[in-house]
Structures are given as structure tokens and as C-alpha cells.
ROKOL-500045 format. One record per atom (N, C-alpha, C): x, y, z; residue in three letters. Coordinates in steps of 0.02 Angstrom, whole numbers, padded with zeros to 5 digits, always signed. Atoms other than C-alpha are relative to their C-alpha. Example, Ala and Ser with C-alpha at 12.3 -4.5 7.8 and 13.67 -1.06 7.14 Angstrom:
+00045-00059+00000ALA;+00615-00225+00390ALA;+00045+00060+00000ALA;-00042-00059-00003SER;+00684-00053+00357SER;-00039+00055+00037SER;
END
This chain:
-00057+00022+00039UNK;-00637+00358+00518UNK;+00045+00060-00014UNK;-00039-00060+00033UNK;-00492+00478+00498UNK;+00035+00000-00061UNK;-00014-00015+00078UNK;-00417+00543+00334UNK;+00042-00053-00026UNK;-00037+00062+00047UNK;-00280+00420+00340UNK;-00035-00095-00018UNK;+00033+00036+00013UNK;-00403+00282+00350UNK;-00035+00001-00059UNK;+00030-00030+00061UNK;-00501+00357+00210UNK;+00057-00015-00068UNK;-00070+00010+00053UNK;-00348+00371+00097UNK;+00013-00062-00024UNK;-00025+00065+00003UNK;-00299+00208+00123UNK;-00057-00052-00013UNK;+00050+00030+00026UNK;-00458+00123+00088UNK;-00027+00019-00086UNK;-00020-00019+00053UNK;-00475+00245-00062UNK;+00051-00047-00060UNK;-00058+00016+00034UNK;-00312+00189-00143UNK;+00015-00076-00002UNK;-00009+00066-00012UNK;-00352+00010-00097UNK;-00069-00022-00060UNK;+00068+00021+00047UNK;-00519+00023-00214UNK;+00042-00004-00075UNK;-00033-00005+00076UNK;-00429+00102-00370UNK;+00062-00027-00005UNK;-00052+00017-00006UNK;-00274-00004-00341UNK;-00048-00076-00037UNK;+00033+00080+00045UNK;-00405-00183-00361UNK;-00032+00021-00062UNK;+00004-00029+00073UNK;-00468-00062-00525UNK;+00039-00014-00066UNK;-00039-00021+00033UNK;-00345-00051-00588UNK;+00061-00075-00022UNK;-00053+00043-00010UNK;-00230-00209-00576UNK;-00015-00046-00072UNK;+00013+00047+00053UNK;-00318-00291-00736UNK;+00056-00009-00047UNK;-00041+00012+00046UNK;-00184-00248-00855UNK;+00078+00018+00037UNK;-00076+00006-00016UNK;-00009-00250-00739UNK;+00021-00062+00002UNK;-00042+00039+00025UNK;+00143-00331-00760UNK;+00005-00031+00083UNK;-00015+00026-00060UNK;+00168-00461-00613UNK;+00054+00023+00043UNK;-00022-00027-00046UNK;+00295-00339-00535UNK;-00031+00056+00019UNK;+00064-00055-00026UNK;+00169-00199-00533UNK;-00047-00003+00050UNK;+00059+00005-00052UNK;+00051-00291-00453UNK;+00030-00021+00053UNK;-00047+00029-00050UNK;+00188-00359-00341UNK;+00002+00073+00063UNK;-00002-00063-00026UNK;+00216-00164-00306UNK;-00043+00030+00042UNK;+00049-00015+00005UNK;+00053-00116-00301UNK;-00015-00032+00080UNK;+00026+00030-00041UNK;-00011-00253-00170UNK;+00069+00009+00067UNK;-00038-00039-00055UNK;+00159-00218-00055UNK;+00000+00065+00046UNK;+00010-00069-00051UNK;+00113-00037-00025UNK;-00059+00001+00015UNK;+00058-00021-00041UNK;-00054-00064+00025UNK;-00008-00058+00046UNK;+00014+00006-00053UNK;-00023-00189+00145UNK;+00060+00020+00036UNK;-00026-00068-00040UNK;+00133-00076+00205UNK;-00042+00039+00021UNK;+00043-00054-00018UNK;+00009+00057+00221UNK;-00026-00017+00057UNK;+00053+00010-00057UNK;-00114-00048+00339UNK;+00051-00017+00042UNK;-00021+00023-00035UNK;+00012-00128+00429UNK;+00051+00065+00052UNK;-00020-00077-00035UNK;+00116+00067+00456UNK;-00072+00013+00048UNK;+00014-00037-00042UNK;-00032+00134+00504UNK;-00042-00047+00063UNK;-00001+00042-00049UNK;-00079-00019+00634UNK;+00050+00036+00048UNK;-00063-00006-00056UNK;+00078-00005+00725UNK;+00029+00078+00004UNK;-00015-00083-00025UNK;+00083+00205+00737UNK;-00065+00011+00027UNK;+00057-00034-00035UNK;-00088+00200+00796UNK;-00030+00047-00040UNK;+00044-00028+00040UNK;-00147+00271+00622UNK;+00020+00059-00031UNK;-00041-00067-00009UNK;-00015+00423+00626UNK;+00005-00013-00092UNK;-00017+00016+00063UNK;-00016+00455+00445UNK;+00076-00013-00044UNK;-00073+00015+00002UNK;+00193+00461+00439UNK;+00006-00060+00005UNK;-00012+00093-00007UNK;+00177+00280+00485UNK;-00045-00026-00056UNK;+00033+00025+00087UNK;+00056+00257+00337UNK;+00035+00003-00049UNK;-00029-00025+00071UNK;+00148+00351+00199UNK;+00075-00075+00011UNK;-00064+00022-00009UNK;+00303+00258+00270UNK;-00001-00066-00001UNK;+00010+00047+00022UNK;+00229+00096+00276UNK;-00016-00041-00068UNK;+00005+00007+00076UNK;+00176+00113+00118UNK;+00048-00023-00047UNK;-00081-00027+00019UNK;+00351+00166+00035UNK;+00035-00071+00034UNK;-00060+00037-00034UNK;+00439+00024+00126UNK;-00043-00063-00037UNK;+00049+00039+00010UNK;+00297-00111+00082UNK;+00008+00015-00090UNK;-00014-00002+00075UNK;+00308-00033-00107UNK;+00059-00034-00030UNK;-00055+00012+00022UNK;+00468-00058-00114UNK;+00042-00086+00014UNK;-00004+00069-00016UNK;+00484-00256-00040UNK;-00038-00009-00033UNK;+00044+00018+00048UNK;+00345-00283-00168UNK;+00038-00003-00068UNK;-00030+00020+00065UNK;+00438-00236-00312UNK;+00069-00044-00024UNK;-00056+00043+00037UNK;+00609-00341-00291UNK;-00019-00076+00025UNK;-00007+00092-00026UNK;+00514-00508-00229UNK;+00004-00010-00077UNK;-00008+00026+00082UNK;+00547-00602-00401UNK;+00031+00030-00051UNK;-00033-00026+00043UNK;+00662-00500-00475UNK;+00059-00031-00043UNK;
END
């Protein structure tokens, strides 16, 4: 498993931790950049630039659905 796999499984544990007390755009947020994340680093073949970036793009379509 490489680091960005690691990371991203990481941040996928303390992300379902953590979600008990957010506001339904948080978790909106929240659940956008981590399946940006998997879905970046799918389609780069794991390149962590396509993670971070999937992430970031996925964060950010998370937080204005229901705005």
C-alpha cells in the first residue's frame, strides 16, 4: 500500500470519528473530499497530486450541494 493510500484510508477513519457532532454541510464537506480523494487517486493511478486534488475539488462540491 503506498503512502497515499495510507493517508487516505487514515483520514477516512478519523473523518467517520469524527462526524458525530457536524453541521449537515460539514459532513457534506467532509464526505466530498474523501470520495474526491479515492476517486483522484483512481484515475492518476494513485499519484498523490491527483489525491490532494481530488480531494480539494470533491471538498469543495460537498460544501455548496444544499446551500
Amino acid at each position: 500500500m503506498n503512502v497515499a493510500k495510507k493517508a487516505l484510508c487514515m483520514i477516512g477513519l478519523l473523518l467517520a470519528a469524527g462526524c458525530a457532532d457536524m453541521t449537515p454541510r460539514e459532513r457534506n464537506t467532509a464526505i466530498g473530499a474523501a470520495v474526491g480523494g479515492v476517486a483522484g487517486s483512481a484515475l492518476s493511478g494513485g499519484n498523490g497530486v491527483g489525491t490532494v486534488g481530488g480531494a480539494v475539488v470533491g471538498g469543495v462540491i460537498g460544501n455548496q450541494i444544499k446551500r
